[in-house]
C-alpha positions, 0 to 999 in steps of 0.5 A: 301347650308340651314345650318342643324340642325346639324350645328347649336351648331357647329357655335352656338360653333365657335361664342361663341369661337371667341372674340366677342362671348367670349366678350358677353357671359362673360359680359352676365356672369358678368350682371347676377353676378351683379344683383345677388349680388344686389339683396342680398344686397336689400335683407339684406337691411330690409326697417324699417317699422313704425307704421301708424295707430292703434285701428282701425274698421274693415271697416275703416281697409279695406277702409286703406288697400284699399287705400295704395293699390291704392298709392302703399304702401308696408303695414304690420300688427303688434300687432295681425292686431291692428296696420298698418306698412308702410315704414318709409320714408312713414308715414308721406304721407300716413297719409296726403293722408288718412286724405284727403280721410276722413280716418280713419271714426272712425266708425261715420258718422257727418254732412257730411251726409248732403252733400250728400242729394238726391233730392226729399228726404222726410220731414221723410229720411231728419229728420232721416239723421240730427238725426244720423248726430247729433249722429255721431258728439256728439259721435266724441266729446265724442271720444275726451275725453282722458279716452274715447276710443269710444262711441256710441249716441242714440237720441230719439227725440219725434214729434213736437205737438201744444198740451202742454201736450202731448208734450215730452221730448227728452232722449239721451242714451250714451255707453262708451268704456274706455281705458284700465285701466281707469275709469271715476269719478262722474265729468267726468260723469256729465260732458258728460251728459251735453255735450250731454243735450247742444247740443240737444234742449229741452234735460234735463240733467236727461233725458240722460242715460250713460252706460259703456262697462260693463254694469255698469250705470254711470249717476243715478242722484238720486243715485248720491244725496243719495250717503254719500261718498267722491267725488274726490274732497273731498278726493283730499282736504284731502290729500292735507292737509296731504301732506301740514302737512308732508312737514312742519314738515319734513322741518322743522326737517330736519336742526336739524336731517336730511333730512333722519332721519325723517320721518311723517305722518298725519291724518286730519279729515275735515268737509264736512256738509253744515251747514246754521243757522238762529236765532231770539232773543228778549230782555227785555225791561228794560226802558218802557218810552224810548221805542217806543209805538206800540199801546195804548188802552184807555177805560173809563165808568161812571154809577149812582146809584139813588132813582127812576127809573135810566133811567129817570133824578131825580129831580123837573120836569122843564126845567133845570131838563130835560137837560143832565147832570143837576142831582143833587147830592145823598144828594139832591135826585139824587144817587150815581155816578161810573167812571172805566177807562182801558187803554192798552199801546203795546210796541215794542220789541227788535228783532235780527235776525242772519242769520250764514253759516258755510263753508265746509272743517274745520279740525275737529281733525288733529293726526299727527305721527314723527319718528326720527332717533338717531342721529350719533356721530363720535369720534376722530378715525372715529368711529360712534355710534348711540345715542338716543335723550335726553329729552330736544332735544325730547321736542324741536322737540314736540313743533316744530311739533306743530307749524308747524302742527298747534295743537290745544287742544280744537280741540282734536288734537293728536301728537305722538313723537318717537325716535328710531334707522332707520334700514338700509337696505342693499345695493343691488348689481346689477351686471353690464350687459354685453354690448350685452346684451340689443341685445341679442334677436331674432331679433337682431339674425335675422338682424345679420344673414341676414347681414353675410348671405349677405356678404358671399353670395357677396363676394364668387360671387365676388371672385369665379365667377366675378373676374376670368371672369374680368380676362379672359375679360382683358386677350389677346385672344389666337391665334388658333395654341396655342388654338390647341397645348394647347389642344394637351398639355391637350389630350395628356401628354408627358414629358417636352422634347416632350412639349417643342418641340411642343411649338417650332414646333407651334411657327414656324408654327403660325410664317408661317403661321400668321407673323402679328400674331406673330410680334404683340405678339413681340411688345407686349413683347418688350413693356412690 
């Protein structure tokens, strides 16, 4: 006969009463117990999530998120989506394999826009890949400065011409964004300008522009030249040189007063002016016939005076009369006779020419100021007083300090000596900070309540529901008389009389009923 809806709870009931039903629905019972307490205790487990990558694009955060996706990851955001966080046993993989899938990009694309070149590409797409290419590696190289926190390159390089004047330069134009708080010196400056003008051809350095994120320009070179003020450099030399004065003096006054007891401070006043002299001296020759002669002039001139005519020669007219220099004397007729000689002698001269550069960085005028503390006596009984210094100890340290300072009088040097008592300040008390308090915040809160939370969750599972059915599961079963007189006992309450002769009454039933049954709880006993 077809079993009946009606039948069913009932045998569903008998099943679930006999020992195997009980069996399985107890370890049914237990499984999910278990799983429960496991789950709480993964659930008071918090994984410690570690930082994997920060100050990241927008596009390089996606393309991240996209791959932890894919390599099943876990992720959180942290510092208002500025940073990733991964489980901490993972960092280290998850980097490796992002780093092999070309992340993060940093926003710029370098010659591996190249690799991927299309065939049939024209003259014009190709230049114009190899340009951002070349901007995206200059940019990546100007990332790697430790002041910079990104960059951007624009190059505009003109058309190759064969005509000489019309050719062009090409310009680059560089925008930095600096970290936080930092800022980048008149070196730095130069020295991205060059980068940028070496890695371009025909690129001269006053033709690349840097501009910061404020909008401030970086790389005027003519504004550099006209600007009268200190360099770092400079003014790094300068306080090296106090420096090196304040750690001489007080050295050197620290055996004598004590390293506490003293204390100074300079001033030095260098000279950065690049001077170059160049002079010629002539000095007068005091021996002329030990002097080299230069050049000598010699001119000398004769002329006669006479009776007739002056260009005919005088005299009786015959042969010795006709030839040159027959003349005969005033007294015979011939005239008078004038000789002039000029003769111009040129000397060398002495010449010296000295050609002097004076060095940068000479200490114009250095004004050094000490202060020294009395010095502190201690009598028989323990007591100290403060006493000041007497003149002799103070002219003492005055020509100490100068040796060690290096003073110089003609130089203007200035040296301020003063003895006077050191205030002490008084001792701050900090009080001592309980134990628990660097713990005492949210989070540590948070943890603490998760794992109390846990172990109350766990152990009241444990307690009040898997232990009593451990119990019942190792509890032999019940044969079905006793079942029937124990729910008899719990229909029916009676007085002990009347429940001990019902016990009596099913034992002696069960024992005729099953005398397997009831010699086998005997043997039981017995062997207990």
């Amino acid at each position: 006969m077809a079993s009946t809806p009606e039948g069913q709870p009932s045998a569903i009931n008998n099943f679930l009463q006999s020992p195997l039903g009980n069996n399985m629905a107890l370890g049914a019972g237990m499984a999910l117990v278990i799983s429960i307490m496991a789950a709480v205790w993964l659930w008071g487990q918090k994984p410690d999530y570690r930082i994997l990558l920060s100050n990241y694009s927008d596009k390089d955060g996606g393309a991240i998120i996209a791959a932890l996706q894919q390599m099943n990851v876990p992720y959180q955001y942290a510092e208002g989506g500025g940073a990733i966080l991964v489980p901490a046993d993972r960092v280290h993989d998850a980097r490796l394999k992002l780093a092999a899938q070309g992340l993060p990009k940093a926003g710029n694309v370098g010659f591996e826009l190249m690799e991927n070149q299309k065939l049939g590409i024209s003259q014009f797409l190709e230049q114009v890949n190899f340009q951002h290419a070349l901007e995206g590696e200059l940019a990546r190289s100007i990332n790697s400065i430790a002041v910079v926190q990104s960059s951007r390159v624009h190059l505009a390089i003109p058309k190759p011409t064969v005509f000489v004047r019309e050719a062009q330069k090409p310009t680059a134009s560089v925008l930095l964004n600096l970290h936080p708080g930092r800022v980048l010196d008149a070196q730095q400056v130069s020295a991205i300008v060059h980068l940028v003008s070496s890695s371009v051809p025909d690129l001269p350095a006053k033709n690349v522009t840097i501009v910061d994120e404020n909008g401030n320009l970086l790389s005027d070179q003519e504004e550099l030249g006209r600007n009268t003020r200190l360099d770092p450099n400079q003014l790094k030399y300068i306080q090296e040189i106090q420096d090196d004065i304040v750690r001489r003096v007080e050295s050197i006054l620290s055996p004598i007063v004590g390293a506490q007891n003293v204390r100074a401070e300079a001033s030095a006043e260098i000279d950065f002016s690049h001077a170059e002299q160049a002079a010629e001296k002539y000095t007068p020759n005091n021996k002329p016939e030990t002097t080299a002669k230069r050049s000598e002039h010699l001119n000398e001139s004769k002329s006669s005076e006479g009776g007739g005519d002056s260009s005919k020669p005088g005299g009786v007219p015959g042969a010795s009369s006709n030839q040159p220099g027959q003349q005969k004397p005033a007294a015979e007729g011939g005239g008078n006779s004038n000789t002039q000689k000029d003769n111009t002698i040129n000397y060398e001269l002495d010449k010296t020419v000295r050609y002097v550069q004076e060095p940068m960085g000479n200490i114009k005028r250095l004004t050094v100021a000490v202060l020294v503390n009395n010095k502190i006596e201690v009598d028989a009984k323990g007591k100290s007083t403060s006493k000041p210094l007497t003149e002799d100890e103070k002219t003492q340290i005055t020509n100490l300090v100068k040796e060690a300072m290096g003073f110089n009088k003609d130089r203007g040097d200035s040296l301020n000596v003063t003895n006077t008592g050191f205030t002490v300040p008084p001792k701050e008390v900090i009080p001592e900070e309980p134990f628990w308090k660097p713990y005492a915040n949210i989070e540590t809160g948070k943890s603490i309540g998760q794992w109390l939370l846990s172990f109350i969750a766990i152990l009241y599972l444990f307690f009040k529901i898997l232990k009593p059915m451990l119990k019942r599961l190792s509890d032999p079963p019940l044969p079905p008389a006793a079942k029937e007189s124990a729910s008899d006992d719990n229909n029916e309450p009676s007085s002990p009389a009347k429940k001990s002769e019902a016990t009596v009454e099913g034992a002696i039933k069960l024992a005729s009923e099953d005398p397997r049954m009831v010699a086998s709880v005997v043997k039981n006993w017995v062997n207990e």
